[in-house]
C-alpha positions as CSV (number, residue, x, y, z in Angstrom):
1,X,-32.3,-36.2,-1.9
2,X,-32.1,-35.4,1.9
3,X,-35.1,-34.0,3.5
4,X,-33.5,-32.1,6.3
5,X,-34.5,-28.6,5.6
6,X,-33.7,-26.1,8.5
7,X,-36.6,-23.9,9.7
8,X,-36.3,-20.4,9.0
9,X,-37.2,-17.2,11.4
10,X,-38.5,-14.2,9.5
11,X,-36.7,-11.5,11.8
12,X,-39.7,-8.2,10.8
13,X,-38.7,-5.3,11.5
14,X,-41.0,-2.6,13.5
15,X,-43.0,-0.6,11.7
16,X,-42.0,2.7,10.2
17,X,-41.7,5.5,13.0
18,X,-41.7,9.3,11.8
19,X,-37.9,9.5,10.8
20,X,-39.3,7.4,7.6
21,X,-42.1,9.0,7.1
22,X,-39.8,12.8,6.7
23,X,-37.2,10.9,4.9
24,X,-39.5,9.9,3.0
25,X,-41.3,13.2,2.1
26,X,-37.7,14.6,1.6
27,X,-37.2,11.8,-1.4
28,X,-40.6,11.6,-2.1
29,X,-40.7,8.1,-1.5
30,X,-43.4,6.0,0.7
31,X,-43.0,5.2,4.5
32,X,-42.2,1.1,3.2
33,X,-39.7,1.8,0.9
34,X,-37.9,4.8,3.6
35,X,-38.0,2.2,5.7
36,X,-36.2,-0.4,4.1
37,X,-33.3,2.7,3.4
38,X,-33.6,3.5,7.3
39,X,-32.9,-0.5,7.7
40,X,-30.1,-0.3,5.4
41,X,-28.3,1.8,7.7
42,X,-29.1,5.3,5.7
43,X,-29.7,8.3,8.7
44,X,-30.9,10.9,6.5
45,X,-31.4,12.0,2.8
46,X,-28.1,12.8,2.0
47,X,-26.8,9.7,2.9
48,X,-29.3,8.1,0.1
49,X,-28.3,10.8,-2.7
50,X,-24.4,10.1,-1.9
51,X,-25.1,6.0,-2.1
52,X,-27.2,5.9,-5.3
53,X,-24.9,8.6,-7.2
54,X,-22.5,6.1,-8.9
55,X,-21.0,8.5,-11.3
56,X,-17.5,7.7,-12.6
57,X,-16.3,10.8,-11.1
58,X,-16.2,9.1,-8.0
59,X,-14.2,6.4,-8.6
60,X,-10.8,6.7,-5.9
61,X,-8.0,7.6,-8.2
62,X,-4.6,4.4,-8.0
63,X,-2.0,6.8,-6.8
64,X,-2.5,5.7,-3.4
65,X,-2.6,1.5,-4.1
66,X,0.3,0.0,-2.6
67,X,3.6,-0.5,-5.2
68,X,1.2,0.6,-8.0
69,X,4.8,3.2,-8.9
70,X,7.0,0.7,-9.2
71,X,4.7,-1.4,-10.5
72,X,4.1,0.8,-13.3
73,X,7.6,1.9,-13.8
74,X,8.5,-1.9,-14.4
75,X,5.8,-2.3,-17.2
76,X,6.8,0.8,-18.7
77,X,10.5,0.1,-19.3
78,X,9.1,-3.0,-20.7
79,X,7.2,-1.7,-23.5
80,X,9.9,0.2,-23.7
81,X,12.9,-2.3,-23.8
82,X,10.7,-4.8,-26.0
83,X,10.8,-7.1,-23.0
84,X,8.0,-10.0,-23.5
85,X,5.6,-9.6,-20.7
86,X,3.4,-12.7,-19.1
87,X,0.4,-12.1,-17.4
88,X,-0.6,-14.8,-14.9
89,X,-4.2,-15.0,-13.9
90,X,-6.7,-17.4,-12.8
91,X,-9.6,-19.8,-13.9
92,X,-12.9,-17.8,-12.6
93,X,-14.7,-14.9,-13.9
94,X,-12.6,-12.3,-12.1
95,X,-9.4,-13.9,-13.2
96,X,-10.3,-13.8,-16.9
97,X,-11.3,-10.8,-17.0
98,X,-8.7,-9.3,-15.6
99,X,-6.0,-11.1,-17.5
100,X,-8.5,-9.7,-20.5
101,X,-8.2,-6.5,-19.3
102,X,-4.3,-6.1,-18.7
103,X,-3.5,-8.4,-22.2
104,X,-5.7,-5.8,-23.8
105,X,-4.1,-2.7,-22.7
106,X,-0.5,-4.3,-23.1
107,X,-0.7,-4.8,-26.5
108,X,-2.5,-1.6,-27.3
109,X,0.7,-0.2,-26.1
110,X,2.6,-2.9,-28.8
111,X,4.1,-5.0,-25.8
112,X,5.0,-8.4,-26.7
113,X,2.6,-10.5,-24.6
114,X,1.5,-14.2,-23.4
115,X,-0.6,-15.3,-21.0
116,X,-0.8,-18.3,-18.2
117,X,-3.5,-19.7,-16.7
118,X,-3.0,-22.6,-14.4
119,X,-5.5,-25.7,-14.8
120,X,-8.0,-25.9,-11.7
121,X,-7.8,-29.6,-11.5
122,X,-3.7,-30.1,-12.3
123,X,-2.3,-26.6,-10.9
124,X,-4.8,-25.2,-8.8
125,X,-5.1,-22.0,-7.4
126,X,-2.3,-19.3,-7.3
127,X,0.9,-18.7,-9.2
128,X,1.8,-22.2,-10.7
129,X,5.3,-23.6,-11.2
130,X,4.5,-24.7,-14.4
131,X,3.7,-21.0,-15.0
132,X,6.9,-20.1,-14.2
133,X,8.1,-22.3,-16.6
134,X,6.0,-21.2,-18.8
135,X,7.7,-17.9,-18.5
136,X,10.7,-19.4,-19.0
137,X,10.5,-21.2,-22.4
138,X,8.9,-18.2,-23.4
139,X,11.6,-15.9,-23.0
140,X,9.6,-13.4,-20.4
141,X,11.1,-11.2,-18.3
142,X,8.5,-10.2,-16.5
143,X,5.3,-11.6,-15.2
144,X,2.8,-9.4,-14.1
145,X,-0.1,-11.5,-12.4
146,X,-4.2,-11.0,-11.9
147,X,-6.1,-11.7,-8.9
148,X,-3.3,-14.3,-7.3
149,X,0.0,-13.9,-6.1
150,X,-0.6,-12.4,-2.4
151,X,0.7,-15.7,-0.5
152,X,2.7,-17.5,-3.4
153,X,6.2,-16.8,-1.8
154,X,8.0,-20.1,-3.3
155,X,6.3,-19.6,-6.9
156,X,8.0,-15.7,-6.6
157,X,11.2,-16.9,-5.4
158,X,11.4,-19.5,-8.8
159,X,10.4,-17.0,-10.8
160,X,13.2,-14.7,-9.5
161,X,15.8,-17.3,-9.7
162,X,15.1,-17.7,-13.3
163,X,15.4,-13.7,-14.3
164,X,11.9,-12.9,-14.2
165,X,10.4,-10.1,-12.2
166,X,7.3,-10.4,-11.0
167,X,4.7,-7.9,-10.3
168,X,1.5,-9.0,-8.2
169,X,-1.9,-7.6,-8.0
170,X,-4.1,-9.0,-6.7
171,X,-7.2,-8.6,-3.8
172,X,-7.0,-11.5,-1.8
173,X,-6.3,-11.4,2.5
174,X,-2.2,-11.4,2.9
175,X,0.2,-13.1,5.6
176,X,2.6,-11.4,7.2
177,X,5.3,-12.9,5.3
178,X,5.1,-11.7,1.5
179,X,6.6,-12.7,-1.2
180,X,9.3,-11.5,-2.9
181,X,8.1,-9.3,-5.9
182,X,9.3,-6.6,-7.3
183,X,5.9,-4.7,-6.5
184,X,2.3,-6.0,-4.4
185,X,-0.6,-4.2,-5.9
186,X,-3.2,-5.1,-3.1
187,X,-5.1,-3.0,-1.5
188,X,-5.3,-5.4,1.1
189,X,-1.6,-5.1,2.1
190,X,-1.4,-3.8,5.8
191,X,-0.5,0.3,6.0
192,X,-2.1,0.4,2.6
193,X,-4.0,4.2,2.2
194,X,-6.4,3.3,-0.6
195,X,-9.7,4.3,0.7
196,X,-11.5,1.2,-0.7
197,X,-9.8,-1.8,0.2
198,X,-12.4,-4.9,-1.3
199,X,-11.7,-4.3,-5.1
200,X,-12.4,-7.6,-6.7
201,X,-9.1,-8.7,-8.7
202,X,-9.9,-7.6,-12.3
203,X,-10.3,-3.8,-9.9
204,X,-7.2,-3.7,-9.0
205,X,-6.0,-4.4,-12.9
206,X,-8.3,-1.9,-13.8
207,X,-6.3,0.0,-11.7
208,X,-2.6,-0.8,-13.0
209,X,-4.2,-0.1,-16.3
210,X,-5.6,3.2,-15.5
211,X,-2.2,4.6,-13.7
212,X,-0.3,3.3,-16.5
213,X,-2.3,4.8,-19.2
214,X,-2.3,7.7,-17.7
215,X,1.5,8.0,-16.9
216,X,1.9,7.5,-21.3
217,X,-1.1,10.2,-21.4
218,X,-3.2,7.9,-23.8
219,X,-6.9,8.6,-24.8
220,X,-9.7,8.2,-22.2
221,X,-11.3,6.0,-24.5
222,X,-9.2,3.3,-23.7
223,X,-9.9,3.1,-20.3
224,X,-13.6,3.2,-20.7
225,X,-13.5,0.4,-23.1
226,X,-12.7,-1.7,-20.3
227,X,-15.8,-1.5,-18.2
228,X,-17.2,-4.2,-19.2
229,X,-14.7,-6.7,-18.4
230,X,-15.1,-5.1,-14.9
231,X,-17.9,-5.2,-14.0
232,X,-18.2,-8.8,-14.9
233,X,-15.7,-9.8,-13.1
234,X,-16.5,-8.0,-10.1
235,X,-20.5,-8.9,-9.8
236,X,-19.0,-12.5,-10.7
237,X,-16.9,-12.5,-7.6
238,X,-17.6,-12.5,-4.1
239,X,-16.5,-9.2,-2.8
240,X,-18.8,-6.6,-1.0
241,X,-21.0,-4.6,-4.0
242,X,-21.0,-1.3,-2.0
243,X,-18.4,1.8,-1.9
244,X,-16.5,1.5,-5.1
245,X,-17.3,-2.0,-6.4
246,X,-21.1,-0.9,-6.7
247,X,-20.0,1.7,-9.3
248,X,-17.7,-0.3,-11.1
249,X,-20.8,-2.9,-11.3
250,X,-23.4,-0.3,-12.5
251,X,-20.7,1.4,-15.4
252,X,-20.1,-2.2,-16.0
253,X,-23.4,-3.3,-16.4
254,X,-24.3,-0.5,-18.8
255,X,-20.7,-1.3,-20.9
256,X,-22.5,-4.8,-21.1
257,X,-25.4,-3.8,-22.1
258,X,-24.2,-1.7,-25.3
259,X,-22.7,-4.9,-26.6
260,X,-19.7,-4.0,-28.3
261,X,-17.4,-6.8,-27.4
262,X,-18.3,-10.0,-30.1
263,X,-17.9,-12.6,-27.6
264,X,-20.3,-10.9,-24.8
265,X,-22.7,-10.4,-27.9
266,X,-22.0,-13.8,-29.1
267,X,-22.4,-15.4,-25.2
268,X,-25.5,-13.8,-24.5
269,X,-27.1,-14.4,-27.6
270,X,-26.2,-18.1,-27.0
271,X,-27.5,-17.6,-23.3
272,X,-30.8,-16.5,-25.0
273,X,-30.5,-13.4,-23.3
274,X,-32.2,-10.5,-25.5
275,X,-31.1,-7.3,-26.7
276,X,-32.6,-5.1,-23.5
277,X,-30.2,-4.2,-20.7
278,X,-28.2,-7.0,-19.3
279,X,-28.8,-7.1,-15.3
280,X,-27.0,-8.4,-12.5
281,X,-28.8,-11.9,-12.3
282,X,-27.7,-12.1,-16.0
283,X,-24.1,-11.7,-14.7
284,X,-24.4,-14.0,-12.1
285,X,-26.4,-16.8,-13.1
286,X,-26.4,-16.7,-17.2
287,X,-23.1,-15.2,-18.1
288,X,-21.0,-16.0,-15.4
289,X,-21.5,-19.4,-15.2
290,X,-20.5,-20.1,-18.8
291,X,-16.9,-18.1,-18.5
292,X,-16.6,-20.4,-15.0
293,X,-17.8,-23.8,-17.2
294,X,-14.2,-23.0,-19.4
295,X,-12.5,-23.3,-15.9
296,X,-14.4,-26.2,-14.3
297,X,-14.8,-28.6,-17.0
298,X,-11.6,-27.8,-19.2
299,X,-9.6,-25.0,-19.2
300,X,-9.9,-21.1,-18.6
301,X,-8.5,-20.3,-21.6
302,X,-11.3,-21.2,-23.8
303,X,-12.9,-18.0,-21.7
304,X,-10.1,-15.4,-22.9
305,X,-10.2,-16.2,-25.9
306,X,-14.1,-15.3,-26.5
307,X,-13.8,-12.1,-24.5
308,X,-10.3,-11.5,-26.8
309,X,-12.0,-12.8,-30.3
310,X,-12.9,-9.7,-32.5
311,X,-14.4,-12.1,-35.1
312,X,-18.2,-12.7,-34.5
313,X,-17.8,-16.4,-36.6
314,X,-15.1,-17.2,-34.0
315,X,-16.6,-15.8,-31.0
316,X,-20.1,-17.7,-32.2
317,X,-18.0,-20.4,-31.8
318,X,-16.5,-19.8,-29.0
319,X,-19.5,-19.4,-27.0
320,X,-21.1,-22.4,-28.3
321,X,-18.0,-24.4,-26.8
322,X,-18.8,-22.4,-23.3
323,X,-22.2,-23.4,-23.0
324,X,-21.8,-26.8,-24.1
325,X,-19.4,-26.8,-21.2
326,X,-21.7,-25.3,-19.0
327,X,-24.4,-27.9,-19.5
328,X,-21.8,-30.5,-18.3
329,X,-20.7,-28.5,-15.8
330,X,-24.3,-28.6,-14.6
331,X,-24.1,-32.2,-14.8
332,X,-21.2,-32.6,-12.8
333,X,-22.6,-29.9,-10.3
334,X,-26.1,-32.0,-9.8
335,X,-24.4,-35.2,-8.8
336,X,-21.8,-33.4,-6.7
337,X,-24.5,-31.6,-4.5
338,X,-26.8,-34.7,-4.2
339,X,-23.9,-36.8,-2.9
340,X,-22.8,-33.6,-0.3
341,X,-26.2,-33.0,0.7
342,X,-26.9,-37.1,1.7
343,X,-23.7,-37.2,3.2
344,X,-24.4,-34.0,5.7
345,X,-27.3,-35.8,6.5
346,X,-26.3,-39.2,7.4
347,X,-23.3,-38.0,9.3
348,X,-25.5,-34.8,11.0
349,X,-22.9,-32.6,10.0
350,X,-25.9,-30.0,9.7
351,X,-25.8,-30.0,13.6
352,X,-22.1,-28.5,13.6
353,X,-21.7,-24.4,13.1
354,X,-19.4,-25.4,10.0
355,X,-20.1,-27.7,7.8
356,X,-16.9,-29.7,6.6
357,X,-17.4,-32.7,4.2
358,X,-15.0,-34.9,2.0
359,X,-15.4,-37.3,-0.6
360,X,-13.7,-38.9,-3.6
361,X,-14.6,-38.4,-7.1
362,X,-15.5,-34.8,-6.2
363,X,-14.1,-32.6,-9.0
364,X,-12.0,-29.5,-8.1
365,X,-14.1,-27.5,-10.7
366,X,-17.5,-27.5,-8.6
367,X,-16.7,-27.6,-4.9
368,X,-17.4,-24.1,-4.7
369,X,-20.4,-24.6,-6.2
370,X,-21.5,-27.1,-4.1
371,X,-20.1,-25.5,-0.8
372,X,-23.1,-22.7,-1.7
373,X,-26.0,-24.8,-2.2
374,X,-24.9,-26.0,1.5
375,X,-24.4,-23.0,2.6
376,X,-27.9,-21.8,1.4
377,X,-29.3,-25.0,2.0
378,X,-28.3,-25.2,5.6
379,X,-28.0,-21.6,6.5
380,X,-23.9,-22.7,7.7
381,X,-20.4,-21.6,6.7
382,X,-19.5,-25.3,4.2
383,X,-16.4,-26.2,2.7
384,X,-16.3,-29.5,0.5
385,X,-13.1,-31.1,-0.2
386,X,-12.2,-33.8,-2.9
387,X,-10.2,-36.5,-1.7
388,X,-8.8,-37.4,-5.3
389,X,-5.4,-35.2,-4.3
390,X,-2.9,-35.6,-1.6
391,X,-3.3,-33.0,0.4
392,X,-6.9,-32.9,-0.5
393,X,-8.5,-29.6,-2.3
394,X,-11.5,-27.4,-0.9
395,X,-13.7,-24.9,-1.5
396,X,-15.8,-23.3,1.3
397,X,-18.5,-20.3,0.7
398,X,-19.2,-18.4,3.8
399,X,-23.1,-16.8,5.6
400,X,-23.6,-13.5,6.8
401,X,-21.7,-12.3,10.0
402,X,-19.1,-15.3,9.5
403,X,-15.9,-14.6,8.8
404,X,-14.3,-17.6,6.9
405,X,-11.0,-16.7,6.5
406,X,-10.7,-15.7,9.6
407,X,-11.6,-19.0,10.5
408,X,-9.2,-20.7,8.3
409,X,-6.5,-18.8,10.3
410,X,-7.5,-20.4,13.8
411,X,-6.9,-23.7,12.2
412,X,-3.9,-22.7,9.8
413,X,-2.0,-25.4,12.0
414,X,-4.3,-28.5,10.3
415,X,-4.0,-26.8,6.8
416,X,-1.4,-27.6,4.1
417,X,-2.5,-24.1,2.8
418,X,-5.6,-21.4,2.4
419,X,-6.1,-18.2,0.9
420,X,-9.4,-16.2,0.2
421,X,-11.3,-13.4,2.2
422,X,-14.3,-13.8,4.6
423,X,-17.0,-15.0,2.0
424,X,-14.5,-17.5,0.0
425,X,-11.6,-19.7,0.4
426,X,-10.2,-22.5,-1.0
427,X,-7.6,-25.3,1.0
428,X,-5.5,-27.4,1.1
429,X,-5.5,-30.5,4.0
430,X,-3.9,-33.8,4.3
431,X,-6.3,-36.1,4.2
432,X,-5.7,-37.7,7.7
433,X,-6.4,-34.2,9.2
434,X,-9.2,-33.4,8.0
435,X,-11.5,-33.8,10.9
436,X,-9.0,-32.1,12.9
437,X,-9.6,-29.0,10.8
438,X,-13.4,-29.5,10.9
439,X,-12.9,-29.6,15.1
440,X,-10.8,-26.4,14.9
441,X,-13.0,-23.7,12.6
442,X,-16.1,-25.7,14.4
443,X,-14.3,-24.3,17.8
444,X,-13.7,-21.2,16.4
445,X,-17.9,-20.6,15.5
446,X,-18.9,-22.0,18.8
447,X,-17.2,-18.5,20.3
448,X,-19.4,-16.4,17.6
449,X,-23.4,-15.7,18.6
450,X,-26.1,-18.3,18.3
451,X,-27.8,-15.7,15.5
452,X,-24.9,-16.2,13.2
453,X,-25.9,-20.0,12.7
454,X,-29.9,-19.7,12.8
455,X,-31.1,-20.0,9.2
456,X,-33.0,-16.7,9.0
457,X,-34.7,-14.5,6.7
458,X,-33.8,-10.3,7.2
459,X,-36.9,-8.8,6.6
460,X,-36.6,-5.0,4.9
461,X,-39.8,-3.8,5.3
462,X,-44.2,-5.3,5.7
463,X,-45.6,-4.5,2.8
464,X,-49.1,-4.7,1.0
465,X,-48.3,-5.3,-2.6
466,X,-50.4,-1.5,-2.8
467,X,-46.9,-0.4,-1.5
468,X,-45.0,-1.9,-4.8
469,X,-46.1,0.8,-7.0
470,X,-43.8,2.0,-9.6
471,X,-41.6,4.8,-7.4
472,X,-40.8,2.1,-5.1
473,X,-39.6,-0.3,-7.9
474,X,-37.8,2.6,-8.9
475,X,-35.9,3.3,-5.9
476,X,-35.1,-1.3,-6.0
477,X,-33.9,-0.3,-9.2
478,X,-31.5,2.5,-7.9
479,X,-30.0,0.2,-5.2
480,X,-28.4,-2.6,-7.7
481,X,-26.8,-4.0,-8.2
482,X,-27.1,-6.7,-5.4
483,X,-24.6,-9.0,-3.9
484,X,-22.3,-9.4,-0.7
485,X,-22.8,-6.2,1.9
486,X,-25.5,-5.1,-0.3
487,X,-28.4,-7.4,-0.5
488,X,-31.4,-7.8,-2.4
489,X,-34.3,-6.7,-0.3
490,X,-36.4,-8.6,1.3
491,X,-40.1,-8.2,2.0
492,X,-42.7,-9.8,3.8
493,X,-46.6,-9.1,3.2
494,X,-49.2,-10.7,5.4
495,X,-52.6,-12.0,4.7
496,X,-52.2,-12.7,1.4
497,X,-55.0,-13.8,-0.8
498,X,-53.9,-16.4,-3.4
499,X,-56.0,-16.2,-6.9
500,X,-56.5,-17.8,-9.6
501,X,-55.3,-21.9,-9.4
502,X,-51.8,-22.5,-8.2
503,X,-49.8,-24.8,-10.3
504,X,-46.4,-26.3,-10.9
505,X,-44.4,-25.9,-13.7
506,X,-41.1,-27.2,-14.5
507,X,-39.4,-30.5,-16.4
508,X,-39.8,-32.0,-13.1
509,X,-42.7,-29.7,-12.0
510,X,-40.3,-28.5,-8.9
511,X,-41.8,-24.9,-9.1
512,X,-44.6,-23.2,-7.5
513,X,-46.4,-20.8,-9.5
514,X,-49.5,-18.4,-8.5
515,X,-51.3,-15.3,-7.8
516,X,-51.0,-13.2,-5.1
517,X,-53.7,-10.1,-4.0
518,X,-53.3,-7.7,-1.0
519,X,-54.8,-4.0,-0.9
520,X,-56.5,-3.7,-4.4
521,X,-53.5,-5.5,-6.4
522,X,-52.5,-8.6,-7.5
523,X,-49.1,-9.7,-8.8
524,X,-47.8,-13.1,-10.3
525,X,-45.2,-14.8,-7.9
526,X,-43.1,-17.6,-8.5
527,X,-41.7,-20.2,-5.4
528,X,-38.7,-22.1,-6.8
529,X,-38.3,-25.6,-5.6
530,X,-41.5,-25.4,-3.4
531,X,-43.8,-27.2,-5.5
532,X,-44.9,-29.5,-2.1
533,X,-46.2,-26.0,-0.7
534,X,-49.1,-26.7,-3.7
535,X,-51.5,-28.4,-1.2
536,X,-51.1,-25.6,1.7
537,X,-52.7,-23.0,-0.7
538,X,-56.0,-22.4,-0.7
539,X,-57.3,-20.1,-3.6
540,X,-60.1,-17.8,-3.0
541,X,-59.9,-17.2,0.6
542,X,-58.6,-14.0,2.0
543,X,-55.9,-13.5,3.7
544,X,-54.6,-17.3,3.7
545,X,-51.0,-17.0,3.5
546,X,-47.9,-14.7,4.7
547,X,-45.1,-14.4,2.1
548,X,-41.5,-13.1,2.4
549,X,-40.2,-12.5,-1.0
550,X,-37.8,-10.3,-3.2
551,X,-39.2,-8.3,-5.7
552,X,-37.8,-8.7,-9.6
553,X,-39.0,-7.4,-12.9
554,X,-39.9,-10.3,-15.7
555,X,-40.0,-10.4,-18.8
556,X,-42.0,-12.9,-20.7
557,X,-42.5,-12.8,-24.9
558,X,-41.7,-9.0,-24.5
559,X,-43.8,-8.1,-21.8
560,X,-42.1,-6.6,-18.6
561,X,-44.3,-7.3,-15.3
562,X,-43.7,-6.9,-12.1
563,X,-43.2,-10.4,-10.3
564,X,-42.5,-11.7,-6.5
565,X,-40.1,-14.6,-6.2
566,X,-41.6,-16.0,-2.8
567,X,-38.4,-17.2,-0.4
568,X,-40.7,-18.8,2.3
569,X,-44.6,-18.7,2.8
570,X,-46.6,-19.7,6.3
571,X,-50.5,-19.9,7.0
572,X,-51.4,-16.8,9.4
573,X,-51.6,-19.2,12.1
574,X,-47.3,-20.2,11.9
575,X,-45.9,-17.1,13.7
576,X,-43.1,-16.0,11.3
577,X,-41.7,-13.8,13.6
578,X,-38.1,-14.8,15.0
């Protein structure tokens, strides 16, 4: 494993003036925790009551999404004309979902309906030829697709030469040449009037569905009964969790949580996830992952058909299937990120604003994957790319303030293709141009600010752990769930006392775990992958360490503590001011 591990500034932020301490007497909340609102952008009261009421009456009605008339028109004489319908989606969590979501409501209306998704390693991403075909041999006459389509003019233009319509929604950035559908649901689309353009792509089915079950006037109930599939697809995805998305997320998380679907009850009790209420760390980093594993170790459809099974045997066994995939996935993933991370050492690429590295024997399925740990790892915008294809296939995951697909477009001339938004992509490069493309988005950052680039850790508010009393964890509570736009918070306390004997736990004892006193209280915290930081504590002296950690709720054999998951500690005497 390399040891290059970037320093990180802890940018504090001053302390609470008097607007915090009346915002806080107007929510009855303490100076830290109006702080951290104030921090977040929030001016006055109001602004907090309108963020943290996500009731579904506020959810934007589809009228306004681009095509979404004739794109309901089309499915309607459908139904009506017994035409068979495909639905084309895509291998992650947001594309399964929303191919769940629109093959659901389909045949609740009786349409006759397949599906298509493409294979990540053979097909990759976007409408696939062989879908088309697919199409074809199945006698469809129209193909409605989920979270791809937006750039896939020469997929379009075979589907329209063989008789098949094809409507598109989708979420992803657009080119100014579109393709030739019959109707573009994306709220993307330039001139587009819907009020909250960064749906993720199971949204914007969610919105097909709701225009067209409301055009054939059908229950409520059947709208609702999607929710779930929503909101895992749109905590699973990259897309900003504020505005609309973050009350999709919270009605989804509840829908989750009353378990009603067999293969989300049969997943998470396979996930050892218990019968309290599922959160959005279970969604990201227990759930999630196994609908991805169907994706990046076989095929996608493995995924639909547990979140389509209404048998519990046969989702049982279905989710068994996912999370022995998921364990090889994590397999595939370790050896993967090892061999990226050595490689951006040897060659420096850590050095460059973006980090762009290449190798064969990289599997399609986890280059995303590993593009974050380097991304986290090195606090840089990364994009790995597997060799094994000609033009080579990447993945890159973005950092605050950098826009990657605006980068992708300043080196569209190096690039066999590209689609995504600003905090995901995938591409496509000939092999030979590669560090071409690496020269060109590294010339794009170098015209960005220096702060962009410096691995740093936002602080929210100082805090003695006195401060994390149960309103404040109340209001944390209020402000999931947490993601892109909306992260968690960050805090810092200084002059820590650590308790107790520090020790590491682990198979390969990698974890830091200890006990942490300021004020009059002492809380349990947890460092993951710091167990070297075990010699720098020293237990029973006051004030010996500064932390900067988010704050989470744990559960252990039934009991619910409150517990700090430390991001970066320091002596008193390391400044950990940027």
């Amino acid at each position: 494993m390399p040891t290059v591990v970037p320093s990180h500034n802890w940018n504090l932020p001053d302390p609470p003036g008097p607007e915090a301490a009346q915002l806080g007497r107007e929510l009855g909340l303490p100076a830290a925790a109006a702080g951290l609102l104030l921090r977040r952008g929030f001016a006055t009261a109001d602004e907090v009551r309108d963020f943290l009421d996500t009731s579904p009456a506020r959810l934007h009605q589809p009228d306004t999404l681009p095509d979404i008339e004739p794109a309901t028109d089309r499915i309607i004489a459908a139904l009506e004309k017994n035409e068979r319908i495909c639905v084309h989606g895509d291998y992650d969590v947001d594309g399964v979902t929303g191919t769940v979501l629109l093959l659901t409501v389909l045949r609740r209306l009786g349409g006759e309906v397949v599906y298509y998704l493409p294979h990540r390693e053979e097909e990759g991403y976007g409408i696939s030829l062989a879908g088309v075909e697919f199409c074809r041999e199945q006698g469809a006459t129209l193909l409605v697709t989920v979270d791809c389509g937006s750039t896939d003019i020469a997929a379009v233009a075979a589907a329209r030469s063989a008789g098949i319509d094809v409507v598109i929604t989708d979420h992803h950035e657009v080119k100014p040449e579109l393709p030739g559908a019959l109707a573009l649901v994306n709220p993307k689309r330039p001139g587009s009037t819907y009020p909250w353009p960064e749906l993720a792509g199971v949204g914007v089915a969610f919105k097909l569905a709701w225009r067209l079950l409301s055009r054939l006037e059908r229950p409520r109930e059947e709208l609702t009964d999607l929710l779930d599939l929503v909101g895992l697809g749109t905590i699973a995805d990259v897309v900003p969790l504020r505005g609309e998305n973050r009350i999709l997320a919270r009605l989804g998380l509840a829908a989750i949580t009353a378990n009603r679907r067999p293969g989300l009850k049969a997943l998470r009790e396979v996930a050892g996830i218990g019968k309290g209420a599922v959160t959005p760390y279970h969604v990201g980093y227990v759930l999630g992952p196994r609908l991805n594993a169907a994706g990046r170790v076989d095929h996608a459809r493995h995924a639909v058909e547990l979140l389509l099974a209404r048998d519990p045997d046969e989702a049982a066994g279905l989710a068994g299937v996912l999370n022995e995939q998921n364990n090889a996935r994590r397999l595939v993933e370790k050896r993967v990120v090892n061999q990226a991370l050595d490689e951006v050492e040897r060659r420096g690429l850590h050095r460059r604003r973006v980090i762009v590295v290449g190798r064969i024997g990289w599997p399609a399925g986890v280059l995303g994957l590993a593009a974050s740990r380097l991304a986290r790892q090195f606090g840089r915008p990364s994009i790995v790319v597997s060799f094994d294809d000609e033009p080579a296939r990447g993945s890159g995951r973005s950092v605050n303030g950098f826009d990657l697909y605006a980068a992708l477009e300043s080196a569209a001339d190096h690039l066999a293709g590209f689609g995504g938004h600003r905090y995901a992509a995938g591409v496509k490069v000939e092999r030979d141009r590669v560090e071409d493309f690496s020269a060109a988005v590294n010339r794009h950052a170098d015209a960005l600010p220096d702060h962009v680039f410096q691995p740093s850790l936002d602080v929210d508010a100082v805090v003695t752990l006195d401060d994390l009393d149960e309103p404040f964890a109340g209001l944390l509570g209020e402000l999931e769930p947490f993601g892109a736009e909306n992260r968690e918070p960050l805090f810092a306390a200084l002059g820590v006392e650590v308790t107790g004997w520090p020790r590491c736990i682990g198979r390969q004892r990698e974890h830091l775990t200890f006990r942490a006193r300021s004020g009059t209280r002492e809380l349990d915290a947890i460092a993951w992958g710091r167990s070297a930081e075990l010699p720098n504590l020293e237990p029973g002296v006051p004030a010996s360490l500064d932390i900067c950690f988010n704050v989470e709720k744990h559960t252990w054999q039934g009991r619910t503590t409150t517990r700090l998951v430390v991001r970066d500690m320091r002596t008193p005497g390391q400044s950990p001011a940027a």
